[in-house]
C-alpha positions as CSV (number, residue, x, y, z in Angstrom):
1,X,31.6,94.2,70.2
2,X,28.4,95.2,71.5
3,X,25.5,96.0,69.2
4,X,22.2,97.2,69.5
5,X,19.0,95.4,68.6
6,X,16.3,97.7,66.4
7,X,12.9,96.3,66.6
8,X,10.1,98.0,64.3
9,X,6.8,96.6,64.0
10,X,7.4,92.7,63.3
11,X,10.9,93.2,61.7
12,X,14.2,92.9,63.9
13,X,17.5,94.5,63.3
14,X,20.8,94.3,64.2
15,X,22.9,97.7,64.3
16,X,26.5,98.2,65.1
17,X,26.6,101.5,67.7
18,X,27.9,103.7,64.9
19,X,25.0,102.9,62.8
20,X,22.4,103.5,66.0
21,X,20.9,107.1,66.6
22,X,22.7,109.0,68.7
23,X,19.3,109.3,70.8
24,X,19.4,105.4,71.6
25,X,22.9,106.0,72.4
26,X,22.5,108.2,74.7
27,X,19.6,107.1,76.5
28,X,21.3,103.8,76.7
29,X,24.6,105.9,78.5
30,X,22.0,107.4,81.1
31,X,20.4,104.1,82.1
32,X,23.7,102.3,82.4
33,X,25.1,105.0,84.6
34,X,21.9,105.4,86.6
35,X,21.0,101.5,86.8
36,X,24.4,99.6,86.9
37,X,27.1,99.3,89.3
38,X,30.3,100.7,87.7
39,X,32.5,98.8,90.0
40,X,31.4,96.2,87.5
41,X,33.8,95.6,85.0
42,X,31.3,94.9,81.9
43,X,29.1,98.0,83.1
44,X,32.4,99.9,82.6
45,X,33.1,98.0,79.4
46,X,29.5,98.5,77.7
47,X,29.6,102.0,79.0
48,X,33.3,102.9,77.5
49,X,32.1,101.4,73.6
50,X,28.9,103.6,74.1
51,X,31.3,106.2,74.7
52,X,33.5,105.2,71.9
53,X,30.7,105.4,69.4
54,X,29.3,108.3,70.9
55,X,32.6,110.0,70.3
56,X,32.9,109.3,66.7
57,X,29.3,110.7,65.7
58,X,30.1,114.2,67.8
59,X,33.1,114.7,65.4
60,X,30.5,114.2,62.5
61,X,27.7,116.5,61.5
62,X,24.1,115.2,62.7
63,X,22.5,113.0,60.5
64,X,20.0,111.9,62.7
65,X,16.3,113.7,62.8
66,X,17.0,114.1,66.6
67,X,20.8,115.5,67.3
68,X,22.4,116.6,70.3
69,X,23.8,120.0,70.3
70,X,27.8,119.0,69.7
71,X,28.8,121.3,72.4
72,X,26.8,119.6,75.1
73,X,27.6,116.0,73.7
74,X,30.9,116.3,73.9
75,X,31.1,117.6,77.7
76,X,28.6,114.4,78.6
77,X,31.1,112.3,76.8
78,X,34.0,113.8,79.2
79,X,31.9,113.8,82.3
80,X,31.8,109.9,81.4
81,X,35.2,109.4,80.7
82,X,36.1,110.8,84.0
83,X,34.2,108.3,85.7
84,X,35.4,105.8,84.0
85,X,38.6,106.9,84.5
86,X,37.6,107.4,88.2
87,X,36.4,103.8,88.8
88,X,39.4,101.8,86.6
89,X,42.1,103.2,89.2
């Protein structure tokens, strides 16, 4: 399970993606698909449990002080998908 790492000041914190801000989450999305090759089986698998965790918060009301419009997070989670889809034929 992958897990994010929340560093403030001097103090570090471990957070499973569903307690991460959506923010982190989907910054973290962009770089993978901008940086990574997704012909690469762990990109794809990193990228699908951002996805996963992604999809659970859209189905929620924000909590976070910065929230994606649901709308517009929901079609980025399909575009995603897609490719995934795309790439594990």
């Amino acid at each position: 399970m992958l897990q994010m790492v929340w560093k403030s000041g001097g103090d570090e914190q471990v957070l499973d993606l569903l307690d991460t801000p959506e923010i982190v989450l989907v910054q973290f999305c962009e770089t993978i698909l901008r940086h990574q090759d997704l012909r690469n089986p762990d990109a794809r698998q990193m990228l699908q449990e951002i996805i996963t965790a992604l999809k659970v918060k859209a189905e929620k009301e924000p909590v976070d002080h910065i929230a994606f419009n649901r709308h517009d997070l929901k079609e980025n989670i399909a575009y995603v998908e897609d490719l995934l889809r795309q790439f594990d034929q």
